[in-house]
N, CA and C atoms as an extended XYZ file, in Angstrom:
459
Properties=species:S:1:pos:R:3:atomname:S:1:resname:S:1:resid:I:1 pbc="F F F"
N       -46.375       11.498      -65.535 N   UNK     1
C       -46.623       10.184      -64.950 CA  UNK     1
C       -47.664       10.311      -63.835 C   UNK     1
N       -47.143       10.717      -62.728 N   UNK     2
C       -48.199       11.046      -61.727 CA  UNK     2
C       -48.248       12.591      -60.745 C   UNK     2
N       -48.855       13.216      -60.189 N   UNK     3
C       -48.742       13.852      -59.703 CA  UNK     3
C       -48.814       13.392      -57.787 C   UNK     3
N       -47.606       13.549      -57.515 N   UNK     4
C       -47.084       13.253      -56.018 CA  UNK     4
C       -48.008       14.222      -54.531 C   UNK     4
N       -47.911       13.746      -53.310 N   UNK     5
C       -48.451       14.453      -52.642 CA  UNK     5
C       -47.457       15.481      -51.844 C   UNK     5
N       -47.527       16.427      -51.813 N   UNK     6
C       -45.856       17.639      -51.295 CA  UNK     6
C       -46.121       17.592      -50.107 C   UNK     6
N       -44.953       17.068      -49.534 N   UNK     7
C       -44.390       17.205      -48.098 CA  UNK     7
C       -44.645       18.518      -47.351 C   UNK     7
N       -45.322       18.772      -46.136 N   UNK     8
C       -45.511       20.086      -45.773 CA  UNK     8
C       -44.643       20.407      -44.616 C   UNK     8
N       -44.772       21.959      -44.356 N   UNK     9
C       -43.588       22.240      -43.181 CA  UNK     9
C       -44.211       21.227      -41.981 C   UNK     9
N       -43.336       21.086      -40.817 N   UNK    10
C       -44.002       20.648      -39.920 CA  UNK    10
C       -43.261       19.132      -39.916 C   UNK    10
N       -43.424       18.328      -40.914 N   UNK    11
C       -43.217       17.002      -41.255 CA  UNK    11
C       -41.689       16.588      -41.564 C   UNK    11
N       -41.049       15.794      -40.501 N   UNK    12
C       -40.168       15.888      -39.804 CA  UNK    12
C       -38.867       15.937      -41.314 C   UNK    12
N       -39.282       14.720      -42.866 N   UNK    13
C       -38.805       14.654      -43.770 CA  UNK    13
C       -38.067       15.988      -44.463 C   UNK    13
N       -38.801       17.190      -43.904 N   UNK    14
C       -38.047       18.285      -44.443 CA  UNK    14
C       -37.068       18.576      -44.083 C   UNK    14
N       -36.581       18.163      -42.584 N   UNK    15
C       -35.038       18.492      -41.803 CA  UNK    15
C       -34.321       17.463      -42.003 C   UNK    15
N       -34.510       16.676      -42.731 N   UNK    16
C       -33.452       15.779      -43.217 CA  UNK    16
C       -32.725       15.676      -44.174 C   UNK    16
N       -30.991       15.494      -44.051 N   UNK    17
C       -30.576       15.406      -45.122 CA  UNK    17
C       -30.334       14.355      -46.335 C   UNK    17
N       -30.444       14.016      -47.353 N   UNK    18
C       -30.690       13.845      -48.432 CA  UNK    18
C       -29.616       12.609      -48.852 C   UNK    18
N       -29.428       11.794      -49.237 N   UNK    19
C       -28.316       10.845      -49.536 CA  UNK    19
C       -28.244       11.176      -50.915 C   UNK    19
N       -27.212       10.512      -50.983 N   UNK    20
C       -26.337       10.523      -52.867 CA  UNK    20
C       -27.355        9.739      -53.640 C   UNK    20
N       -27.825        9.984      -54.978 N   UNK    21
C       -28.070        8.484      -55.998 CA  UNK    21
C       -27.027        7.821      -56.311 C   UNK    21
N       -26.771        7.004      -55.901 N   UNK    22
C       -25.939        5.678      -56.510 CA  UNK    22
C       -25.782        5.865      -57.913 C   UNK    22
N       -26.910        5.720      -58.753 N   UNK    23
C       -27.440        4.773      -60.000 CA  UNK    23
C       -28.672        5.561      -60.680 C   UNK    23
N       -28.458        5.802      -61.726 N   UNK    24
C       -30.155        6.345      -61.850 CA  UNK    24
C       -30.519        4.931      -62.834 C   UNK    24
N       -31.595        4.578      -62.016 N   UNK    25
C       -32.057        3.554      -62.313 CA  UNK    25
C       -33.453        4.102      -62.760 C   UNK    25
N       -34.638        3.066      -63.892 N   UNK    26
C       -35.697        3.493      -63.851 CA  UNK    26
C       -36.806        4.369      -63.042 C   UNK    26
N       -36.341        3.543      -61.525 N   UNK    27
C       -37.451        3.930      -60.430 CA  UNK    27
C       -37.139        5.513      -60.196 C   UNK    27
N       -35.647        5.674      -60.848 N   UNK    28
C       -34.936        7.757      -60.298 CA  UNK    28
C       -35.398        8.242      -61.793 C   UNK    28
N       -36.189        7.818      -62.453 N   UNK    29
C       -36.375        8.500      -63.750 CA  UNK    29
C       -37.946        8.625      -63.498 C   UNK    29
N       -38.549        7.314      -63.031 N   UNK    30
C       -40.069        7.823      -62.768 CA  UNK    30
C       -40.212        8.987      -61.683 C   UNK    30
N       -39.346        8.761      -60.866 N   UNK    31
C       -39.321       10.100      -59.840 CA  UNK    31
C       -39.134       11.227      -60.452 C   UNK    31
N       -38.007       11.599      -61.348 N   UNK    32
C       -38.234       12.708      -61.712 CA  UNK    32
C       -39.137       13.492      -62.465 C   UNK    32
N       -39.981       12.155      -63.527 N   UNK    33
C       -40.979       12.699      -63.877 CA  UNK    33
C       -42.357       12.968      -63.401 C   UNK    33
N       -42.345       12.345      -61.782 N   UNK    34
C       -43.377       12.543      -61.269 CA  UNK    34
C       -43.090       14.121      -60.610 C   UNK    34
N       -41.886       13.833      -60.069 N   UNK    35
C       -41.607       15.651      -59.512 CA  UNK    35
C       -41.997       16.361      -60.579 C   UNK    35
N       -41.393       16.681      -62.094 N   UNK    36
C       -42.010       17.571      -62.799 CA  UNK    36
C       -43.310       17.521      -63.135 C   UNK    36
N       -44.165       16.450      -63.044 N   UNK    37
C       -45.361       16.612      -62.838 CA  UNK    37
C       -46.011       17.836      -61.373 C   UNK    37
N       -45.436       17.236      -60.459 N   UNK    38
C       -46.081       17.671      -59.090 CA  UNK    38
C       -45.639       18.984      -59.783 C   UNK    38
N       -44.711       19.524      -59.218 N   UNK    39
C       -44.425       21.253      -59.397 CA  UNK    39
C       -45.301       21.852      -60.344 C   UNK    39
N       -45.412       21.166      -61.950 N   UNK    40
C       -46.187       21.977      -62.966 CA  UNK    40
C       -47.818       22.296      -62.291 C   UNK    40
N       -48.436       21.269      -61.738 N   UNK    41
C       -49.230       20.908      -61.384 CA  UNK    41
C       -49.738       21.912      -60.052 C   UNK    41
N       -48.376       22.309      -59.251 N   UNK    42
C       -48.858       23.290      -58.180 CA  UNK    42
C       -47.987       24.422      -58.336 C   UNK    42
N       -47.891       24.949      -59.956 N   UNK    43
C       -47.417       26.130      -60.200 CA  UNK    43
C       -45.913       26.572      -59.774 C   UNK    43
N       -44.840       25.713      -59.298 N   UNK    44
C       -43.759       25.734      -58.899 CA  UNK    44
C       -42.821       26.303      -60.099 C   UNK    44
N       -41.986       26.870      -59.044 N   UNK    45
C       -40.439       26.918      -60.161 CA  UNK    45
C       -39.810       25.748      -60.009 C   UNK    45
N       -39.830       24.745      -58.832 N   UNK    46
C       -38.537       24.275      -58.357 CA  UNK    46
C       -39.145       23.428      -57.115 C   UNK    46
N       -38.772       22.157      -57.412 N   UNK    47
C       -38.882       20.762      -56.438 CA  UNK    47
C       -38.221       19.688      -55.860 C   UNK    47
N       -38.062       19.647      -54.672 N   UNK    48
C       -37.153       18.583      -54.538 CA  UNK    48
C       -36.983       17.608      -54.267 C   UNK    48
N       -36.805       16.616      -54.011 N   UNK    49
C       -36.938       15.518      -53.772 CA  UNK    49
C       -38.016       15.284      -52.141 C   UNK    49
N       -36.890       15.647      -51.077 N   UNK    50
C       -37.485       15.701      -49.774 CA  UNK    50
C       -39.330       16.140      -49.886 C   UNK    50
N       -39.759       16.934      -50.791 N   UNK    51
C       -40.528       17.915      -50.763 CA  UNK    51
C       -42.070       16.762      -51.095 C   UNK    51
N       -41.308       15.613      -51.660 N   UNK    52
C       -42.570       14.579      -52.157 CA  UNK    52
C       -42.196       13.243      -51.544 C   UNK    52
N       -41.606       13.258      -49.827 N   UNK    53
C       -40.882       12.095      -49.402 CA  UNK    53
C       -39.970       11.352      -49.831 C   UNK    53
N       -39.099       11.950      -50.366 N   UNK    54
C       -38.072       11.038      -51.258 CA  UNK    54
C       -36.531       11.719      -50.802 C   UNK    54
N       -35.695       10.782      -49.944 N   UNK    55
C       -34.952       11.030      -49.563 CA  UNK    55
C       -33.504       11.118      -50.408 C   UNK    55
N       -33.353       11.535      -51.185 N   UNK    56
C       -31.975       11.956      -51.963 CA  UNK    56
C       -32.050       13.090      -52.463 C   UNK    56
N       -31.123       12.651      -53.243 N   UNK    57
C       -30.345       14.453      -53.943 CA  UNK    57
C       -30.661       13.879      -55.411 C   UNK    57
N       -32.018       14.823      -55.594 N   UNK    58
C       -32.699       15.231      -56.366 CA  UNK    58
C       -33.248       16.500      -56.932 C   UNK    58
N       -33.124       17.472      -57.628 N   UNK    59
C       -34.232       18.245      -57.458 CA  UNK    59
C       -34.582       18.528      -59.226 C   UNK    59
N       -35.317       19.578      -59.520 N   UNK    60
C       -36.020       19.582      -60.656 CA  UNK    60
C       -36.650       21.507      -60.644 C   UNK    60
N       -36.516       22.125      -61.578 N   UNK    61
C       -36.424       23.176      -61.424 CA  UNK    61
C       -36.671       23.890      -62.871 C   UNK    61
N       -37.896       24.798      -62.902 N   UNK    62
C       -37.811       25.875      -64.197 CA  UNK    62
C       -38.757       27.070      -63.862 C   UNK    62
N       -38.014       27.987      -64.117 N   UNK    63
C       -38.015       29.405      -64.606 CA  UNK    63
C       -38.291       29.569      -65.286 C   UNK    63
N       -38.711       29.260      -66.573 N   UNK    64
C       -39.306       29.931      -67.926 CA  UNK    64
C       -38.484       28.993      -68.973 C   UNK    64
N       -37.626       28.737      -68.602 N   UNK    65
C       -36.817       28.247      -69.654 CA  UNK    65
C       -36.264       26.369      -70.273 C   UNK    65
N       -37.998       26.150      -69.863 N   UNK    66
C       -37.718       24.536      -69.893 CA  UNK    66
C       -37.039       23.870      -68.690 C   UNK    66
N       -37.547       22.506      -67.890 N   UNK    67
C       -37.373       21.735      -67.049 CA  UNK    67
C       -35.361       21.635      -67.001 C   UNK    67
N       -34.848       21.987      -65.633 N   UNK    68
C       -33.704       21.723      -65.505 CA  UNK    68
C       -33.829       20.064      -64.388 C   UNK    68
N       -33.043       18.953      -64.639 N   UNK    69
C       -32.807       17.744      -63.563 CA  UNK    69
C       -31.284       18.373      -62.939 C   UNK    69
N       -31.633       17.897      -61.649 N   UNK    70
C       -30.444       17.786      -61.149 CA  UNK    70
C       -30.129       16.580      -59.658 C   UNK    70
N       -29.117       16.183      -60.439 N   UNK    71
C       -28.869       14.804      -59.895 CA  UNK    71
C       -27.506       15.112      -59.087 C   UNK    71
N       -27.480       15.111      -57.125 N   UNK    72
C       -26.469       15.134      -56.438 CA  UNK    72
C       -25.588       16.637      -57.159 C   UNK    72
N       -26.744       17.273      -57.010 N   UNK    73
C       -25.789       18.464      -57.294 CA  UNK    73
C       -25.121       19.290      -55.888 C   UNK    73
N       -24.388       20.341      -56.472 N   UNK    74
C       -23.214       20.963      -55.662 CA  UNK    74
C       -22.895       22.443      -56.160 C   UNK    74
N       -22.798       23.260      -55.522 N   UNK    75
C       -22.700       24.471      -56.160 CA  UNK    75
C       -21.083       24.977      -55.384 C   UNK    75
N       -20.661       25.091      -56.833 N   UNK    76
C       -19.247       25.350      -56.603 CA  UNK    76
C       -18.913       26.680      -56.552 C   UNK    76
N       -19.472       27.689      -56.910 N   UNK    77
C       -19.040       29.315      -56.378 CA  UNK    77
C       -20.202       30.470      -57.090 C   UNK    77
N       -20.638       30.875      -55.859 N   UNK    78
C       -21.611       32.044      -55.532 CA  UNK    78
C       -20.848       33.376      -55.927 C   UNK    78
N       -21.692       34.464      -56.382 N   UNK    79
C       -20.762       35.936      -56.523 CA  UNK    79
C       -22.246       37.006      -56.026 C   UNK    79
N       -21.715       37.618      -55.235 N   UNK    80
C       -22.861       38.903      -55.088 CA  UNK    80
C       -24.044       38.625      -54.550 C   UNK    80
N       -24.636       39.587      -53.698 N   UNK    81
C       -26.296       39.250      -53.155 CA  UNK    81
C       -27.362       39.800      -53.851 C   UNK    81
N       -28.423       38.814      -53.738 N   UNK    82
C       -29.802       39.087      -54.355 CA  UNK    82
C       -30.925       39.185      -52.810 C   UNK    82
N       -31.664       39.688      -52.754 N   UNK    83
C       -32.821       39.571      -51.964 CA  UNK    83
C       -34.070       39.535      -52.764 C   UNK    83
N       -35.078       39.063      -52.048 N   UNK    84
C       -36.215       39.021      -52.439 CA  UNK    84
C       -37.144       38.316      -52.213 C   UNK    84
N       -38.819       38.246      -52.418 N   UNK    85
C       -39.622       37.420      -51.515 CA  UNK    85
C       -39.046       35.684      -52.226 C   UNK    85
N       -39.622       35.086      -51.324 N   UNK    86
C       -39.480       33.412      -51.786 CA  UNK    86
C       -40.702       32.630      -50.963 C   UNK    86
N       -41.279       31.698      -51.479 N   UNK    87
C       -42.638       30.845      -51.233 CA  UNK    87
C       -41.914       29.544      -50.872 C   UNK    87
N       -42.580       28.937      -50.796 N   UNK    88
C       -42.635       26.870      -51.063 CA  UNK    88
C       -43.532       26.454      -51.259 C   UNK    88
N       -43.280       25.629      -52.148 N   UNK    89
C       -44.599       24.701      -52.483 CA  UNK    89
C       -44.913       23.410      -51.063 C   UNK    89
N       -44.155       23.712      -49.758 N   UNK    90
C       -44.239       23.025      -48.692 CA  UNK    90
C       -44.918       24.004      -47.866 C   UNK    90
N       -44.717       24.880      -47.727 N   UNK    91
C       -45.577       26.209      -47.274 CA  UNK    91
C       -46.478       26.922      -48.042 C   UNK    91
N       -47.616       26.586      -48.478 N   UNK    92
C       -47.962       27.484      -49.181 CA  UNK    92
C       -48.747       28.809      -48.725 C   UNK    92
N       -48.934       29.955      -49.479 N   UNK    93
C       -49.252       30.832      -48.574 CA  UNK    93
C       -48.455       31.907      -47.919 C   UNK    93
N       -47.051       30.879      -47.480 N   UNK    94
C       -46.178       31.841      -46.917 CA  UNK    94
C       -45.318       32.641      -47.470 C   UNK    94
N       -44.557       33.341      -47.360 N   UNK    95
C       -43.558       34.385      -47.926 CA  UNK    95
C       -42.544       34.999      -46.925 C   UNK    95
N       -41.671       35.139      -47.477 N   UNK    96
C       -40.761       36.131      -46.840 CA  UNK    96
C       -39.343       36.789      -47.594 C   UNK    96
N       -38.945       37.407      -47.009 N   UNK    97
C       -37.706       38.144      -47.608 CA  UNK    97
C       -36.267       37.373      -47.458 C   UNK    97
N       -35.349       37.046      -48.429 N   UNK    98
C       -34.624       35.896      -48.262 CA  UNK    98
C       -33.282       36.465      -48.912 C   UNK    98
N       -32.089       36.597      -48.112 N   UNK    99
C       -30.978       37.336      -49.034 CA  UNK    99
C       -29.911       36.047      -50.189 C   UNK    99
N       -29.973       35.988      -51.002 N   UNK   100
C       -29.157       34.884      -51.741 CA  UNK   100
C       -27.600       34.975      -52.591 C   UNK   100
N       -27.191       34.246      -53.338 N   UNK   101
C       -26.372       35.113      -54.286 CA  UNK   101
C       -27.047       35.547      -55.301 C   UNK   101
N       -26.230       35.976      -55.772 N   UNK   102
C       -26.933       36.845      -57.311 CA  UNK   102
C       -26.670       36.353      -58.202 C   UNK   102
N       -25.143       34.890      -58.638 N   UNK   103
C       -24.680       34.083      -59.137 CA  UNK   103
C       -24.463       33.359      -58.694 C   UNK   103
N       -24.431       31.812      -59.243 N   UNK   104
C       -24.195       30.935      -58.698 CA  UNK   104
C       -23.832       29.542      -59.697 C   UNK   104
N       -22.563       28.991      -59.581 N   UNK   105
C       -22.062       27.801      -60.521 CA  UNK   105
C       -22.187       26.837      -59.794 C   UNK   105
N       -23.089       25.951      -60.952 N   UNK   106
C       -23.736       24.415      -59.958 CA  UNK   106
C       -22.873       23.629      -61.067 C   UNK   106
N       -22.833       22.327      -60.020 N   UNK   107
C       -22.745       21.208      -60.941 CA  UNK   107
C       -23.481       19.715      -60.921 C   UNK   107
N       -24.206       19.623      -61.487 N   UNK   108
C       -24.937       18.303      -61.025 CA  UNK   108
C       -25.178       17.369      -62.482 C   UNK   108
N       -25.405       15.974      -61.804 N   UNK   109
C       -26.277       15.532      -63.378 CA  UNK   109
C       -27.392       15.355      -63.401 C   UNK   109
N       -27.392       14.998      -65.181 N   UNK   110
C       -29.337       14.948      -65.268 CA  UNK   110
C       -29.227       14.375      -65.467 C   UNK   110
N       -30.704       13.586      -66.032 N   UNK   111
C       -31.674       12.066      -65.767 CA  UNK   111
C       -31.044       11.402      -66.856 C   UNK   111
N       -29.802       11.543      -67.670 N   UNK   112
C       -29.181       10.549      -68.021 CA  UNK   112
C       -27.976       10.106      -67.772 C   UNK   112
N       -27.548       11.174      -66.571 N   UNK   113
C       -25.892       10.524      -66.008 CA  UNK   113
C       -24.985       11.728      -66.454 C   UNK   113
N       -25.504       12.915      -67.343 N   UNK   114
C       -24.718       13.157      -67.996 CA  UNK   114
C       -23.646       14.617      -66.866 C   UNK   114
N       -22.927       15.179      -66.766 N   UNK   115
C       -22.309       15.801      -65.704 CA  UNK   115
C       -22.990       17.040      -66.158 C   UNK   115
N       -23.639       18.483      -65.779 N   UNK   116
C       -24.007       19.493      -66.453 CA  UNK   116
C       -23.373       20.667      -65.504 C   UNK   116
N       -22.629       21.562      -66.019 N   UNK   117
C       -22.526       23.198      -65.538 CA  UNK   117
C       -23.548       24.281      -65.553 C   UNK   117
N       -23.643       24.191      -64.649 N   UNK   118
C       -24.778       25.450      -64.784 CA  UNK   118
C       -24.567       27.306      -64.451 C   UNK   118
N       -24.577       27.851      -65.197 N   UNK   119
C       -24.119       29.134      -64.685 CA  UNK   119
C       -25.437       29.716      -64.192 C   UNK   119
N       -25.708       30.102      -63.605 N   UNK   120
C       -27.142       30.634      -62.970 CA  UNK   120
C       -27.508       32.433      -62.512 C   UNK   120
N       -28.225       32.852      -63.044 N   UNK   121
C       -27.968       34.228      -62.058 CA  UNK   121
C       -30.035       34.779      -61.774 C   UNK   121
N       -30.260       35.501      -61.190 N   UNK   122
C       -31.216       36.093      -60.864 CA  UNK   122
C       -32.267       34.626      -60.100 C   UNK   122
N       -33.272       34.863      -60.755 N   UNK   123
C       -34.615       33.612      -60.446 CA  UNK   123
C       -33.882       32.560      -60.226 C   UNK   123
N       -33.264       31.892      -61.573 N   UNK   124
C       -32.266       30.511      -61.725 CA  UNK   124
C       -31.590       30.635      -60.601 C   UNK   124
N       -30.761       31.240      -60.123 N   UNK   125
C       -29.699       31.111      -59.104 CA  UNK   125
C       -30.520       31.330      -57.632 C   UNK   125
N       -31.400       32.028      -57.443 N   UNK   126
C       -32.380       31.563      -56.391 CA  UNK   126
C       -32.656       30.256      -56.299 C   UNK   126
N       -33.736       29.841      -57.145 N   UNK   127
C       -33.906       28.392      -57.358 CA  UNK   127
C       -33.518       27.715      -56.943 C   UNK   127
N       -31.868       27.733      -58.083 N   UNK   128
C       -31.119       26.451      -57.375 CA  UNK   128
C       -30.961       26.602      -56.078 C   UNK   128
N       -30.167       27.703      -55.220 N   UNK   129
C       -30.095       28.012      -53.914 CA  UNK   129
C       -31.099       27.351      -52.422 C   UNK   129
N       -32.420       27.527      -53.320 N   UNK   130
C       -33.781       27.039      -52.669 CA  UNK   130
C       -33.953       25.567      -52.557 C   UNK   130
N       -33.494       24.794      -53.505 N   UNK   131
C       -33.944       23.428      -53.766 CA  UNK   131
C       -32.540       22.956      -53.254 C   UNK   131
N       -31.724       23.342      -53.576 N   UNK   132
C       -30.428       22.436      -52.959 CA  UNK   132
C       -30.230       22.509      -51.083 C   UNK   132
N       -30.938       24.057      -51.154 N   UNK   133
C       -31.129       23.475      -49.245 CA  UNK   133
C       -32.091       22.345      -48.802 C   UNK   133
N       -33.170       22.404      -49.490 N   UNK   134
C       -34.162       21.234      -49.287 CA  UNK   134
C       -33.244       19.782      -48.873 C   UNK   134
N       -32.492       19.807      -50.260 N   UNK   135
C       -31.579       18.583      -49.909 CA  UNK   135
C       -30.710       18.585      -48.540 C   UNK   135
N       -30.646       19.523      -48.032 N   UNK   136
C       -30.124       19.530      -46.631 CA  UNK   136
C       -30.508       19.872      -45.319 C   UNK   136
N       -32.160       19.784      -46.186 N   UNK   137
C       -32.868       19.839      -44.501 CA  UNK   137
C       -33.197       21.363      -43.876 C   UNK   137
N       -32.321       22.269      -44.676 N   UNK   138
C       -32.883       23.578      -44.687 CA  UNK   138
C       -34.633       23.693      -45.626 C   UNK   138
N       -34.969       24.793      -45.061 N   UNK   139
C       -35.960       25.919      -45.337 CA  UNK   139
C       -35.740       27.013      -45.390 C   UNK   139
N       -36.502       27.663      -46.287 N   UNK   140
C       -36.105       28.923      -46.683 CA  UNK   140
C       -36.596       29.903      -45.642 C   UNK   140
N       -37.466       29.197      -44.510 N   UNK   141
C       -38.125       30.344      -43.306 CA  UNK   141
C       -37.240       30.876      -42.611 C   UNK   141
N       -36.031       29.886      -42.611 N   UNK   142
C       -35.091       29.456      -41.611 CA  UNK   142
C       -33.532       30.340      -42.031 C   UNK   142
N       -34.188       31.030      -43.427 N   UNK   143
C       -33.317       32.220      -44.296 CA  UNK   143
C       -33.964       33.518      -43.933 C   UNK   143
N       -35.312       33.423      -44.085 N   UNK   144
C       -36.033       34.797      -44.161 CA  UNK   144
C       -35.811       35.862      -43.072 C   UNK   144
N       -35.590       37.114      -43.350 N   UNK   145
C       -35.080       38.334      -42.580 CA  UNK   145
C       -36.476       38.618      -42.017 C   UNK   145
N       -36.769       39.038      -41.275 N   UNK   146
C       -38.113       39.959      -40.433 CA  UNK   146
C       -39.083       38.660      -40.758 C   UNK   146
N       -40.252       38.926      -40.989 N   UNK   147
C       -41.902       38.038      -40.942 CA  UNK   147
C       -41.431       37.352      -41.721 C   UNK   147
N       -42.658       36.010      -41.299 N   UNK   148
C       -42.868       35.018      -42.559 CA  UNK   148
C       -44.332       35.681      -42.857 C   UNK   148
N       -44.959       36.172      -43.898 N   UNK   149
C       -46.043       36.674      -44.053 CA  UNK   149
C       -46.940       35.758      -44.635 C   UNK   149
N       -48.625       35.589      -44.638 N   UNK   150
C       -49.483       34.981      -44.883 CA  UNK   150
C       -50.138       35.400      -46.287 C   UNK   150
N       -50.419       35.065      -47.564 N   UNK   151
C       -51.002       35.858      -48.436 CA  UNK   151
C       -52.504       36.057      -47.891 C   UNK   151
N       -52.569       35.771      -46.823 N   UNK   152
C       -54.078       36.264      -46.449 CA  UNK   152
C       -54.047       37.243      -45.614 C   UNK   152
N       -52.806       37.906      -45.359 N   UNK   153
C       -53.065       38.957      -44.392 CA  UNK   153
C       -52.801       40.876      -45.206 C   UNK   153
């Protein structure tokens, strides 16, 4: 549909938390296809709502394995730690070292209402981890152990 303009650090929309969708109504279906636009568009795994001014619990997310929606999701139980670098498409440029789970069971719906389980582990379970803080106003800088590093340095 369109490609959106991404919210950058700095801009107050990122520390905010996120309200419920009510309803997915047309206008939460053009959103999501504009988010999967934006992300494909700036090479993303994973987008969230906040990230293109849009205040709910939204996000949109793929790894290799075809577009995941997730509507007011919730992650119901983590197992084991992962580390490893992590970016934003709100930061770009930046990097840092970020400890996560290594599993992780979500539950949210997609863009038709429908309830989905997600079992998640490695990239996927980062991901989700990454985009569902968005919805709460977290950043992942605000995770990262030692530097936030520059790819220009």
């Amino acid at each position: 549909m369109a490609i959106r303009n991404i919210v950058k650090f700095g801009d107050d929309t990122l520390r905010k938390t996120c309200k419920p969708v009510d309803a997915i109504t047309k206008r939460t279906k053009i959103l999501i296809e504009d988010m999967l636009d934006t992300m494909y568009n700036a090479d993303g795994v994973g987008l969230a709502a906040p990230q293109v001014g849009v205040l709910r619990r939204v996000c949109v997310i793929d790894v290799g394995n075809g577009p995941v929606v997730m509507i007011n999701p919730v992650i119901t139980s983590t197992e084991g730690e992962q580390t490893g670098t992590e970016g934003c498409l709100s930061n770009p440029g930046k990097y840092g070292t970020v400890t996560r789970p290594a599993k992780v069971t979500a539950t949210a719906m997609d863009e038709n209402g429908e309830v989905k389980v997600y079992e998640a582990e490695g990239l996927f379970a980062r991901a989700i981890c990454h985009e569902l803080d968005h919805l709460d106003g977290v950043v992942f800088t605000d995770k990262v152990t030692g530097d936030v590093i520059s790819e220009n340095n």
